[in-house]
Structures are given as C-alpha cells and as structure tokens.
N, C-alpha and C positions, 0 to 999 in steps of 0.2 A: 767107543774108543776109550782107554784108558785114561785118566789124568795122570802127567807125569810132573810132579812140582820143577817149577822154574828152577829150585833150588839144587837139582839133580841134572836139569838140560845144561846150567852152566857148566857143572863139577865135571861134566861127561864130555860138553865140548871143548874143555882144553884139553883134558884128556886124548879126547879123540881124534882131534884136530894134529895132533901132534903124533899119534897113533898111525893117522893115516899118511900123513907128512911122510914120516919117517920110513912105513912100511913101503910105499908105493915110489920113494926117492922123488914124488912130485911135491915141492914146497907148496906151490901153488893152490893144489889141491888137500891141504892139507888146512891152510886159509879157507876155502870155501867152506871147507866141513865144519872150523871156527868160528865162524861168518852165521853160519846157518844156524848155530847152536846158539848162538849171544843175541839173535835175531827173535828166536824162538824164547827164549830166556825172560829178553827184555818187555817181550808183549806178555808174558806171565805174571814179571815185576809188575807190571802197569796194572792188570786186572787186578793182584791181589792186594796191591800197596800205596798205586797210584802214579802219575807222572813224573814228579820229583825224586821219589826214592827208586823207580826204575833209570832213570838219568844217573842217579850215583851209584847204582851199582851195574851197570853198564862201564862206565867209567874204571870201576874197580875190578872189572872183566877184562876191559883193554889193559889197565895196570899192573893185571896180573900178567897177561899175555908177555906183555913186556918186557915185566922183573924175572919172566921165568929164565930168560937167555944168560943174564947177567949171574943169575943164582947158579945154573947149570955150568958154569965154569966153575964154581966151587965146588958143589958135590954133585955135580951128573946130573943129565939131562932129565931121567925116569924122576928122581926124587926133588927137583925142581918142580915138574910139570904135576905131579902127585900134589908135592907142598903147596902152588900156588892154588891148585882147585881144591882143595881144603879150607884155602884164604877167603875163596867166593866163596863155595856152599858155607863156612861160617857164616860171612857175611850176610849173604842170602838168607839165612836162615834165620837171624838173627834181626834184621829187617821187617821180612814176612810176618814171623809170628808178632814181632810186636803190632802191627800194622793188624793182623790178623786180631790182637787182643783189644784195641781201641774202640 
C-alpha cells in the first residue's frame, strides 16, 4: 500500500470533508469524512514528528476547521476551505520535515 504523507491526509480532509458536506447536503457526514481524515493525519504526525507536535497540529486542524466558516462569509466557502488546507499542509509540512531533519 502506498504512503500518503500526513501532510496530504490533512489538506484533503478539510477539503473533503466539506466536499462531501456539501455535495451530499448531509452536514454530518461531512464530519465523519473530517474526523476520519484528522484521525488518520494525526497518527502520521505521531510517527513522523512525535506526540507533542502531532497534539499541535491536530489543534491547528480543528483551528482551521473553524476559521474556515468565519473566513467563508468573507470570500466563499471554496476559497476558505482551499485557504485553510494550505494553512495545515503549510503547517504540516513545515513541522515534519523539520522533525524529519533532526
């Protein structure tokens, strides 16, 4: 089976999550697919970075989730939910590879 970096399961599930949200008119279900994706994320964080910096960027996953609603009354929902997973895979990204470099 492939590896797919942590850094990718995040950016995809708010993506997704809202994707599916949106498309299927079930909120709920739109959570779960969110849920599954930050879940999936954060056991990636852990292996490659460790327990603490998976804890913050977990954090900074619900954060984004969050700020997306608020931004999305400014400029639309697409380029909220776009802008906030660009926030995490930065994040992510930026995380990892240090952690990766140590």
């Amino acid at each position: 089976m492939a590896k797919i970096p942590a850094t990718a399961v995040a950016a995809s599930g708010l993506i997704g999550g809202y994707g599916v949200a949106r498309w299927t008119e079930k909120r709920p279900l739109g959570g779960v697919a969110l849920a599954a994706a930050g879940s999936l994320a954060a056991y990636g964080w852990n292996r490659q970075a460790g327990p603490r910096a998976a804890a913050g960027l977990t954090v900074a996953y619900i954060a984004a989730f969050a700020g997306s609603h608020p931004l999305a009354k400014k400029v639309g929902a697409w380029p909220a939910v776009f802008a906030v997973a660009g926030g995490v895979a930065a994040a992510s990204w930026a995380v990892t590879r240090r952690a990766a470099n140590t």
